[in-house]
Structure formats: C-alpha cells, structure tokens
C-alpha positions as CSV (number, residue, x, y, z in Angstrom):
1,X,-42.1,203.4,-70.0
2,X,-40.7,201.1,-72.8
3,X,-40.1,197.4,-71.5
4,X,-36.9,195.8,-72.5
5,X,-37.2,193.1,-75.1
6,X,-34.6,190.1,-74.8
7,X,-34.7,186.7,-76.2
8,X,-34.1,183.4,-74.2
9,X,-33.4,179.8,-74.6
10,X,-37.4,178.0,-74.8
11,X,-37.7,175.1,-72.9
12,X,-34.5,174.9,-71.4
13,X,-33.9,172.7,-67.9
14,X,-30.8,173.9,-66.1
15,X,-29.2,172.3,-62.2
16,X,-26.0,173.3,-61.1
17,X,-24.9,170.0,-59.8
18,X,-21.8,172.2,-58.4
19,X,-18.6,170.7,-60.2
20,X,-16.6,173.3,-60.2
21,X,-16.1,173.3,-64.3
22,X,-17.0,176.8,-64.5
23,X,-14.4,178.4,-62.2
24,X,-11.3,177.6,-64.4
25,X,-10.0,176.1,-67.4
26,X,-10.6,173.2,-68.7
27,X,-8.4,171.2,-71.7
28,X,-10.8,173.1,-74.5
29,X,-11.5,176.6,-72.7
30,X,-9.2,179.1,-71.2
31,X,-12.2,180.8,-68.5
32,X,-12.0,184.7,-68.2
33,X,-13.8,184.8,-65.0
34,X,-14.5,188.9,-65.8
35,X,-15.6,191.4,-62.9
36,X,-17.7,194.6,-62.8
37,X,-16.1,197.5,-60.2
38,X,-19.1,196.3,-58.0
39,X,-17.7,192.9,-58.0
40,X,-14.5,193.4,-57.1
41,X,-15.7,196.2,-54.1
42,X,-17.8,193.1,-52.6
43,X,-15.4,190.5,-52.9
44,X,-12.5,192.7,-51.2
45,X,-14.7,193.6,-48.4
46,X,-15.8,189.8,-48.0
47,X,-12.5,188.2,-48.0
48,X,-10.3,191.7,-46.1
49,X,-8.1,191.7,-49.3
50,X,-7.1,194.1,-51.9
51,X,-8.3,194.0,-55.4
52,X,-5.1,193.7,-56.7
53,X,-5.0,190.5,-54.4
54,X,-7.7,188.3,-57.0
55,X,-7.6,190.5,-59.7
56,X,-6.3,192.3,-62.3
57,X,-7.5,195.3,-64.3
58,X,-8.9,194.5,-68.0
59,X,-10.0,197.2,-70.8
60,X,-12.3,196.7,-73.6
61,X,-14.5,194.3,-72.1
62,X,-17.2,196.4,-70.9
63,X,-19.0,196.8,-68.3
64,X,-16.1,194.2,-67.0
65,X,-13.1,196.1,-65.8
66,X,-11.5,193.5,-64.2
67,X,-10.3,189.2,-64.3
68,X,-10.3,187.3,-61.7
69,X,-6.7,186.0,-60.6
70,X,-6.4,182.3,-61.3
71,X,-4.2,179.5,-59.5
72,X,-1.1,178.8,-60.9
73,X,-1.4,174.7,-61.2
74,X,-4.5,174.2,-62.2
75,X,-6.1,177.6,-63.9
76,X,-9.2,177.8,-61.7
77,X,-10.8,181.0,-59.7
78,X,-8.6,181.7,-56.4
79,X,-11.6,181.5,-54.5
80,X,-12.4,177.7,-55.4
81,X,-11.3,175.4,-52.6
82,X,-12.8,171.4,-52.9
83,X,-15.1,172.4,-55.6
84,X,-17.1,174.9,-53.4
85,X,-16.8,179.0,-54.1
86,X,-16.1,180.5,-50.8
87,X,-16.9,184.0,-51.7
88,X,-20.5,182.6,-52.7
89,X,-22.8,184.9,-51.0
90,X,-20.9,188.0,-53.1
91,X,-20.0,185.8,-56.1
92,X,-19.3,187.8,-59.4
93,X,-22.4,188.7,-61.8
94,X,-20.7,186.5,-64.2
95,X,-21.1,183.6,-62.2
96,X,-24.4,184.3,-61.4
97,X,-25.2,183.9,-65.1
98,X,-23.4,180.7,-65.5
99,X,-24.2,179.1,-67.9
100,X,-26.0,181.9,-69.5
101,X,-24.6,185.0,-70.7
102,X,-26.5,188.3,-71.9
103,X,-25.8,189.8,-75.1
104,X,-26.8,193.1,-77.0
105,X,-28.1,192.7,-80.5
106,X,-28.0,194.5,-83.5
107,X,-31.9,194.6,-83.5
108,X,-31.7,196.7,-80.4
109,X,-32.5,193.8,-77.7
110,X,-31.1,191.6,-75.8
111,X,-30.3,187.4,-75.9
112,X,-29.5,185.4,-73.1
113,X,-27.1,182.5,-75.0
114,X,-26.8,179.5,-72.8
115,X,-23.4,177.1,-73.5
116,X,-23.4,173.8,-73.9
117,X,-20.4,172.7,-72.0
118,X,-22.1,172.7,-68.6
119,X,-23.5,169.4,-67.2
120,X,-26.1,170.7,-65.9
121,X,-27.3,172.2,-68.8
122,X,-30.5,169.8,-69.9
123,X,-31.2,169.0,-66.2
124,X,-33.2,169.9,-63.2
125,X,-36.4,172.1,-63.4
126,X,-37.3,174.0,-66.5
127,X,-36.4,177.8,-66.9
128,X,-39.4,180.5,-67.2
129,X,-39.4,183.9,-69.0
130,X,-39.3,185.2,-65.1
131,X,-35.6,183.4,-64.5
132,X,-34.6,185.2,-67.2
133,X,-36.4,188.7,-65.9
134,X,-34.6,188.0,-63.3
135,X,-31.3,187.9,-64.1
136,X,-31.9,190.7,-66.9
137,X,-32.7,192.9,-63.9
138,X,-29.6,192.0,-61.8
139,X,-27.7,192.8,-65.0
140,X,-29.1,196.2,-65.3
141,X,-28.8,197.2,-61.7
142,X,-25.0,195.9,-61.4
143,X,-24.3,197.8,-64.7
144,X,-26.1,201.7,-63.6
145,X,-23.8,202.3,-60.6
C-alpha cells in the first residue's frame, strides 16, 4: 500500500493560548468557519439544534458543504461565549487544524500551510512529522464517509 506524501512546516512551535481570534472576523479577515456534513451531524446532536440553526449550506468548497452561522455584532462563531468554544469536544475539522490548513498539490501530494496571523504561532512546544500524521489522518477519515 502506497503511503501518502504531504509536506509540512519544519521546525515550527505552535500553543493555542485560546484567544478566541480564530472564531470570527477580525478588521483584516472575514473567517469562513467551513463544515463537513459530519460536522454539522455532531454539532446538532451536541447542542439539540437544527443545522439550519448555526449554519448554512455552501457549494464549491469541497468536502465543506456548509458555514458556520456567525453573530450579528461582532462576526464571530455562534458557539463562542467569553472566548471559550462550547461545542469543543465536537468542534469542526477546521478548527482542529487551526492554524494549519491541508492542501492538494499539483505534484499529487499534500501541504499543510500554517498562517501567520495566529499568536500562537512561533510558541509552545515544537511540531513533529507525527502532529502532522495526525491531523492528515483525521482529515482523511472525516472526508471517506
């Protein structure tokens, strides 16, 4: 069996020191908080709600098929209350990347991209080929269902 090639950031340290920053906009970024179908099952059955409570449908963003709802004041994730996610135990694959983010090259692998806007970004313990292993696996087996 062929093993999956994918690139990563070297010698990259990454703590979330839990600011919230990712789970809306901020004055540079509009955040598309984007959800897989397996997301948005979870979530519903976490919180008792509907989809169509936190989310709306989205097309040509694949394997996303759905965007979180956002708060109408301040832009961030509905589920955001004092800087803490409350649906955290069933938080969306997309968060679980923050603040990497998997992409498909044109050389038939994968790169994990990591942005620079996060603070945590630079600190806290340095990241290993097996983070990344990791979180390439949790990709695939959200996106075979």
């Amino acid at each position: 069996m062929k093993k999956t090639r994918f690139d990563f950031p070297e010698n990259i340290r990454f703590f979330c020191s839990k600011c919230g920053m990712c789970c809306g906009d901020t004055a540079l970024k509009k955040r598309h908080i984007l959800l897989l179908e397996s997301d948005t099952e979870q979530i519903a059955e976490f919180v008792g709600q509907q989809v169509t409570d936190f989310a709306k449908k989205v097309e040509g963003r694949q394997p996303f098929v759905f965007e979180m709802k956002k708060t109408r004041d301040g832009g961030q994730c509905l589920f955001l209350r004092d800087n803490k996610c409350t649906i955290y135990p069933k938080k969306p694959i997309i968060c679980r990347f923050y603040p990497f983010e998997l992409r498909f090259t044109t050389k038939k692998k994968f790169e994990f991209r990591c942005t620079t806007e996060c603070p945590g970004v630079g600190k806290g313990r340095l990241l290993s080929d097996r983070y990344f292993r990791k979180l390439f696996q949790l990709a695939h087996k959200s996106t075979e269902a």
